[in-house]
N, C-alpha and C positions, 0 to 999 in steps of 0.2 A: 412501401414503408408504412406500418402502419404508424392510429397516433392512440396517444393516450387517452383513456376514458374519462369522463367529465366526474366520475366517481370517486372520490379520495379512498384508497386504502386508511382504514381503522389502524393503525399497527398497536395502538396505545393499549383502546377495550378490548380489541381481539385476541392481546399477547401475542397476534403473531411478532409483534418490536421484539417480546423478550426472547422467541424462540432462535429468530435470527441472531441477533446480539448473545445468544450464549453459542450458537453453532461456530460463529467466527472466534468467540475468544476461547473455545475448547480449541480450533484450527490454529490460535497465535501461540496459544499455551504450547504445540507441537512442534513448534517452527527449530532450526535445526542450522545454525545456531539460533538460540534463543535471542526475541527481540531485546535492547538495549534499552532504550524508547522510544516513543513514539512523537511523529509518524516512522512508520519501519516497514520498508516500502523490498519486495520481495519482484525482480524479473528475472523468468525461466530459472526459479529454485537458485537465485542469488542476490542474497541483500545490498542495497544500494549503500547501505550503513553513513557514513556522515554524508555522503555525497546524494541524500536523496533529495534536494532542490533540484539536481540534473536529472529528474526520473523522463522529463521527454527524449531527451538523446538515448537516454538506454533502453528506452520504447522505441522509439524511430531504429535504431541498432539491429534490435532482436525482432522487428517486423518483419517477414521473408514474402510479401507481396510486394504488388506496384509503389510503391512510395507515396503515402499518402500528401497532400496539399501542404496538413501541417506540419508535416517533416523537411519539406523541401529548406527551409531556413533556418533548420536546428545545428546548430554544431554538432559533430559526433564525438568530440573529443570527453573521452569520460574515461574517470579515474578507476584503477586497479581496485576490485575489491581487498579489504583490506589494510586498507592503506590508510594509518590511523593520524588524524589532524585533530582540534579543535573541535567541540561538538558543540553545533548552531542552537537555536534555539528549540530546544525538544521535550518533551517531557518523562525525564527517563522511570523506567519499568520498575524498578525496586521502591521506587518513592510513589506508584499510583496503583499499585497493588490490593486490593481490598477481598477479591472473591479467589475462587480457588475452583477451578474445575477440573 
């Protein structure tokens, strides 16, 4: 395992912050359905949609190795995508819209 360098990446002066942060929001602008708001939480090409407070169970789920430590105590019970309830607290996509890529 390695560990991390004592060095701080720059992300600020360098631009690399900006190059990543547009690389993912050109990747969310693609998303298929389109996010709702955010957070808008995507496992194996299926959104979690209101139910992404349960994003561990739907990891522990779709893991196809040994079962990891922290899965042994997750519930698996997780809801149908789809399946339209109340929306938690999120900050939805039409109201935080500013750039356009």
């Amino acid at each position: 395992m390695s560990k991390l360098g004592t060095v701080p990446i720059d992300c600020y002066n360098s631009g690399y912050g900006n190059q990543i942060e547009t690389k993912y929001a050109k990747e969310t602008a693609q998303l298929n359905p389109p996010h709702r708001f955010v957070p808008w939480l995507v496992v194996n090409n299926k959104p979690l949609a209101e139910d992404y407070g349960n994003f561990m169970a739907y990891i522990c789920k779709a893991y196809k190795g040994k079962s990891p430590e922290a899965c042994r105590s997750i519930r698996y019970k997780t809801e149908s995508i789809g399946n339209e309830k109340s929306i938690p607290q999120v900050c939805l996509a039409e109201q935080g819209r500013n750039s356009t890529y």
